[in-house]
Structures are given as C-alpha cells and as structure tokens.
N, C-alpha and C positions, 0 to 999 in steps of 0.2 A: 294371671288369668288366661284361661284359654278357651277358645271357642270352636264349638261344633254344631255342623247342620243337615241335616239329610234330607234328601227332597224324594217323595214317594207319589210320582206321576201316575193318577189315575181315568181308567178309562172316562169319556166324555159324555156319557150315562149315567156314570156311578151316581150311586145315591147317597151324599155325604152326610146323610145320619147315621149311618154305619159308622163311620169315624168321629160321630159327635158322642154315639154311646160308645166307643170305646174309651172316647177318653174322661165321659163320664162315670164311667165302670171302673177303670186302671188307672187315671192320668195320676190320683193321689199317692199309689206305689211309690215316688221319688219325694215325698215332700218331706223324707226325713234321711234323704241319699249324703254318708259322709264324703265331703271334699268338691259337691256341686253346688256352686251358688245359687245360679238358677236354672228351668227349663219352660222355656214358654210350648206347650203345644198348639202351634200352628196349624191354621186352615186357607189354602185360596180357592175358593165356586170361581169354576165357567162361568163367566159373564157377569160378574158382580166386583167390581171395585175396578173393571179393567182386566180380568183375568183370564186368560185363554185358555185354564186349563183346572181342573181338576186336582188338588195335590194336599197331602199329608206333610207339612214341613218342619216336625220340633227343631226347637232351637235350642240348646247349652251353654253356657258359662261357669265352666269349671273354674275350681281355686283349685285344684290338685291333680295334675294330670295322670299320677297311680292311679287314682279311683276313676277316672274317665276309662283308661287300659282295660281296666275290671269291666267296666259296663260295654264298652266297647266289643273285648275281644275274650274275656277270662270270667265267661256265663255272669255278670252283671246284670244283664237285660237287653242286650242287643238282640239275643237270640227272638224275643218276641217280633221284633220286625224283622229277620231273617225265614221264622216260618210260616207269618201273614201273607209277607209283599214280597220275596224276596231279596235278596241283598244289595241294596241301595248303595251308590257311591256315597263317604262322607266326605263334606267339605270341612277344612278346620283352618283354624287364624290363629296368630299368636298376637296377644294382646298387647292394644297400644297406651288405651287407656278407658274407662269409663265413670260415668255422673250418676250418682243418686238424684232423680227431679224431683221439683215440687209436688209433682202428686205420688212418692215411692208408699204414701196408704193408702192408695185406692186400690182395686181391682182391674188391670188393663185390659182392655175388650180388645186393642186391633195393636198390631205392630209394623214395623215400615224396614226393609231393606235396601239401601244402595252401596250395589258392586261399583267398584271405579277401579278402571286399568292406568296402575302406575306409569306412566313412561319413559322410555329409556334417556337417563340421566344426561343432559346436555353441557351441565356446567361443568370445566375442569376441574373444578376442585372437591367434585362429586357431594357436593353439598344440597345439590340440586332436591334430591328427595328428603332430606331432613327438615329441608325449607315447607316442600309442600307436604310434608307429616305435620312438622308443627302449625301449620294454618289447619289445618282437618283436628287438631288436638283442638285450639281455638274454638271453631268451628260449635264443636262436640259440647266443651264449654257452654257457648252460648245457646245452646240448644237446650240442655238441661236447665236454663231456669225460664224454660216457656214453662206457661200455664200445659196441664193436661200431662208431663211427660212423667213417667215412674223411674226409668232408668237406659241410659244413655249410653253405648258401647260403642267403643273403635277397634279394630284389629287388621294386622295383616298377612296376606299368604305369599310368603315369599318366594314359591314356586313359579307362580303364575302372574306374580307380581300385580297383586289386585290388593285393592283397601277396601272393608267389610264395616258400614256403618247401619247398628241394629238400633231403632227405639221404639221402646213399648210406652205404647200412650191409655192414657184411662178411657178415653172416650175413640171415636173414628181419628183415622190418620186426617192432617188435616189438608184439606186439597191441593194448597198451593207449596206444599211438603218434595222435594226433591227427593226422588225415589226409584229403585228396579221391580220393587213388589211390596204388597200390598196384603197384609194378612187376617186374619182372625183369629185372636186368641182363644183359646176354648177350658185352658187350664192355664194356673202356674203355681210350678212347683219353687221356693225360697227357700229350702234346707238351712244355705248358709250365706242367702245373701248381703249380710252386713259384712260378712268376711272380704268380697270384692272391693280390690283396693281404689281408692278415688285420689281422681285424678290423672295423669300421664303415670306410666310403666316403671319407669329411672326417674 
C-alpha cells in the first residue's frame, strides 16, 4: 500500500461550491481506476471544524504504485489538477498498515488526519522506532473497531521522518479524536478496496 496526498490551498473567499461540483461532475472518473484502492476527495472551509483555510485535499491509497506513476506523471489524471490549480506538492507514505472498520458499508461524510514527527532514535540498539511503530500499529488496531470508522491507515515518510494516520469515519470526526486536520469527504472512489492488505505491512 501506498499513499498520496495533495493539498490545493485556496484563496480565503473562494467559493467551495466550485469544488463541490467538481467533484460532483468528475469525482466518479476513478471508481473503476486499475491498482487504486481508494480516493477519498477531500474538503477543509475557513472556519468550520477549526480550519484556517480554504483547501482541496484528495487522498489515495494505492495497491500498485505502476498505476499511481500513470496517474501521477504518465497523462493518468494528474494533468487535471496541473491545468485547474497548478502544480501542487505531493505528499506520499509508504504503508505501514491499515483496518477495514465496522462501518466499511457505509458512505464516509468526514475524515481525520495526524502528522506525528518521528524522533530521532535514542536507544542504542536502534529499536527505538520499531517500538513506537508497533504501539501506533496497536493503536490503529484499536481504532478500527470503534463504532462509525470505514477504514483505518497508517504510513510513513521516511524523508522527513513523519508518521501519517488517515480515518474515514461514516458520520463527523468525533471531537475528542486526536488529530492535525479535519476534512469533508465529498466523494469516494473503491476500485479496489478489498485488495488493501489488513493488518501491519510484513
């Protein structure tokens, strides 16, 4: 599994029905995309849920990262948000693990993002970070069998050394939810989400 995200900051006027009918219009394009599990398309509004800003942010979970390549960089469909908005930085993760939740038949209205900056490894025998992956695997675990959640992702980017935990919940994220951001789902695309493997990675 692999994950990608693009974040498309817009100005603090805009009017995000433009971006509701786009993805009313287009968002189904992918929901027969070979080698993507899922895409949620993402909304955060100024001022509603806590959010300072304005932003377009689909999310991915690839099973095949050929066909991400294709969409990405080899006329897949990137090019669509290259001649809307510009060319956005992607963020991406390499998966650590993810949960099928009790609610994976519902329809997810909102979804929840937290960044967490790994730290630099203290114990000598460099186990340090495996310790606190596997408590964040845990973690994940227990998280997927709350009431409300569809599906449950970990990943990490080893650049920057940051841990990426996505869930898409059926109803609102729920408040007392540990989190960086706070979204709106507007679509989602499952080509081939039973293909995503559960559980941890290895």
């Amino acid at each position: 599994m692999y994950a990608k995200q693009y974040e498309v900051t817009l100005p603090a006027d805009y009017d995000m029905g433009i971006i509701r009918k786009r993805v009313a219009d287009f968002g189904h394009i992918l929901d027969n995309r070979a080698g993507l599990g899922l895409k949620a398309y993402v909304i955060r509004e100024r001022g509603v849920n806590g959010s300072p800003v304005n932003q377009y942010a689909p999310f991915y979970l690839w099973n095949d990262t050929g066909a991400m390549s294709h969409f990405l960089v080899g006329g897949g469909g990137f090019q669509g948000i290259i001649r809307d908005f510009g060319r956005p930085a992607v963020h991406h993760w390499t998966g650590i693990a993810s949960h099928m939740g009790l609610s994976r038949g519902a329809t997810p209205k909102a979804a929840s993002r937290r960044l967490t900056k790994i730290v630099v490894d203290s114990d000598p025998t460099g186990m340090g970070v495996t310790h606190l992956i596997q408590n964040e695997i845990d973690k994940l675990n227990d998280l997927a069998q709350r009431d409300g959640v569809h599906t449950a992702a970990l990943a990490v980017d080893p650049f920057h050394w940051q841990l990426m935990r996505f869930i898409l919940w059926e109803h609102a994220v729920p408040e007392a939810e540990d989190t960086t951001e706070r979204y709106e789902v507007l679509h989602l695309s499952t080509p081939h989400l039973s293909d995503l493997p559960e559980g941890r990675h290895w």
